[in-house]
N, C-alpha and C positions, 0 to 999 in steps of 0.2 A: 318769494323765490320758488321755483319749478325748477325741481331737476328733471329731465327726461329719461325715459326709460327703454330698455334694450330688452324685450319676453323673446325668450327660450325655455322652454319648460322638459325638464326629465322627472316633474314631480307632480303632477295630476294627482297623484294618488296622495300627496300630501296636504298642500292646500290650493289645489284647485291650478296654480300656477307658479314655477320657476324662474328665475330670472338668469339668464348670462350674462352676466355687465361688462357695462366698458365704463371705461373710467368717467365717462360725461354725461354719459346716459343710460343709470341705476336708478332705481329706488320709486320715483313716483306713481309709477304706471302702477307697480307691484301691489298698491293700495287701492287700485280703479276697479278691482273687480270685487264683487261683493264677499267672495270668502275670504279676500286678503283686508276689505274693508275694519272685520273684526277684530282681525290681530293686534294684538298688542306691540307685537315686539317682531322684529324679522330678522334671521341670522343669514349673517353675511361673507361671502368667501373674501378676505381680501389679500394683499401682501403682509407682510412684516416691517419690523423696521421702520423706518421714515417714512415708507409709502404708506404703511399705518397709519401712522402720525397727522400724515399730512391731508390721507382722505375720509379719518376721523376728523379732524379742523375742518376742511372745504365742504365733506359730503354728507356724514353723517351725522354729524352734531346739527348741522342746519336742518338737515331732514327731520330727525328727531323734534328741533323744535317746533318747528311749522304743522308737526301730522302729529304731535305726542306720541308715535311710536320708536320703540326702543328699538339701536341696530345693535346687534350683538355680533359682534365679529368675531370670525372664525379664521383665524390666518393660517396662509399655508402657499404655497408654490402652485403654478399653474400645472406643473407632472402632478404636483399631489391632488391639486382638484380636479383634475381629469383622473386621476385613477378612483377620486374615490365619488364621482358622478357613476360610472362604471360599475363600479362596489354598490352603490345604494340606489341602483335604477330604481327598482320596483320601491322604493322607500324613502325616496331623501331628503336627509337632514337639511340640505341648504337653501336659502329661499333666492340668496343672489350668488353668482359668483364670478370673479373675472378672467379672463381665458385668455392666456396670448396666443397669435398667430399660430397656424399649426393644432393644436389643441382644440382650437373652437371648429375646427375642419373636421380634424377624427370625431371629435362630440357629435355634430351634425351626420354626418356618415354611419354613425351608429346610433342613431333616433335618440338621444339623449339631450337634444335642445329641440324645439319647435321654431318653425316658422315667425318673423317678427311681423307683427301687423303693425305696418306706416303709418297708420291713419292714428294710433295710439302711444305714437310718439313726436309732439308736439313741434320740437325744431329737425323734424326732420332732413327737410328740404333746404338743412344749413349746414348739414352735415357730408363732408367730400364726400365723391364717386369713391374716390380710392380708399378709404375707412369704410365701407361698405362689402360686406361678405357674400355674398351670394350662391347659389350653386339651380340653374333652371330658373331662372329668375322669381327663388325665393330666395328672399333676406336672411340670415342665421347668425348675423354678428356685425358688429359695430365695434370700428378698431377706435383704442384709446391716445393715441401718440404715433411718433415717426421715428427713425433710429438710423443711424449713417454709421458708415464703415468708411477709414479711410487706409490707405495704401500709406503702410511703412516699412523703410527697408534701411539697412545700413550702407551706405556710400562706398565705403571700401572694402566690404564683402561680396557686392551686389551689382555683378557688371555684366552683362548691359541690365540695367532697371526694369521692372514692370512697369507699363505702359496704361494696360489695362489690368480689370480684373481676370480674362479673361488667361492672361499670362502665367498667372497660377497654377495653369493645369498643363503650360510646356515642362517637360520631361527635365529642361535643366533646375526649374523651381522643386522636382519632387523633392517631397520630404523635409524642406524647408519652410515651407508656409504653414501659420498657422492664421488661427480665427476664433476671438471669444464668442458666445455664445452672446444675443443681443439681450436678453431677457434675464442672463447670469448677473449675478449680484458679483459672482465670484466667478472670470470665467472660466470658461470648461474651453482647450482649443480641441480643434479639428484638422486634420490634414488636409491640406488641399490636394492634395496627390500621392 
């Protein structure tokens, strides 16, 4: 088993190399360079909860057994690993972490991820255009999943309907539209107008 891996580095100064994961492709590269080669163990940013769970099951237990090193997970929210990438530029704790959308953008914009090199990520060339981050055509991230929004309204409150999203922002929807957050466990809305 090869998982493939996503380098972004805001840790040089720790061991040689960082990681910003996406959910498909963590973990392996992080062992290809010789100062990570030595490690024993590698801590890891990841969710809470069932995504824990599940990418303990799928990701790191298998990693684990295939390289004998230990992942030591570090859960937390993508605000909170963006703030605390920020927090421990010059020093950081994390060897991996994963970033939603948005987040992995600020990170790259403030030199706290590095460049991905393709060539050291193995199924690259299988991985969508559109999970592909870029900015100047260097690489900074690798999306993990997709997420859909759909249009709900009540019938008899709601005349004439939205059509589009785009209706949201007509004057007669202000203040009636909301939106959870795609990434909220718990969502947060937002007004559309």
């Amino acid at each position: 088993m090869t998982l493939t891996p996503l380098i972004t580095a805001h840790a040089q100064q720790r061991r040689g190399q960082v990681l910003v994961a996406s959910l498909t492709t963590a973990l392996s590269l992080a062992f290809a360079t010789p100062a990570f080669a030595q490690q024993t163990s590698i801590t890891v940013n990841a969710y809470s909860g069932p995504w824990e769970t599940a990418m303990k099951k799928c990701f790191f237990d298998p990693f684990t057994e295939e390289t004998g090193i230990r992942v030591v997970i570090d859960a937390g929210t993508a605000s909170v690993t963006y703030t605390r990438l920020r927090q421990q530029k010059g020093a950081p704790q994390l060897d991996v972490a994963w970033l939603d959308a948005g987040y992995s953008e600020q990170a790259w914009e403030e030199g706290l991820i590095q460049e991905i090199d393709t060539q050291q990520v193995p199924n690259f060339k299988n991985i969508t255009k559109a999970a592909q981050y870029a900015e100047d055509d260097k690489l900074f991230a690798l999306g993990t999943g997709y997420f859909a929004y759909a249009l709900a309204y009540d019938t008899e409150e709601v005349n004439p309907p939205p059509t589009s999203w785009f209706d949201l922002w007509d004057e007669q929807y202000a203040g009636r539209g909301i939106a959870p957050r795609a990434v909220a466990v718990f969502p947060e809305t937002a007004r559309c107008n």
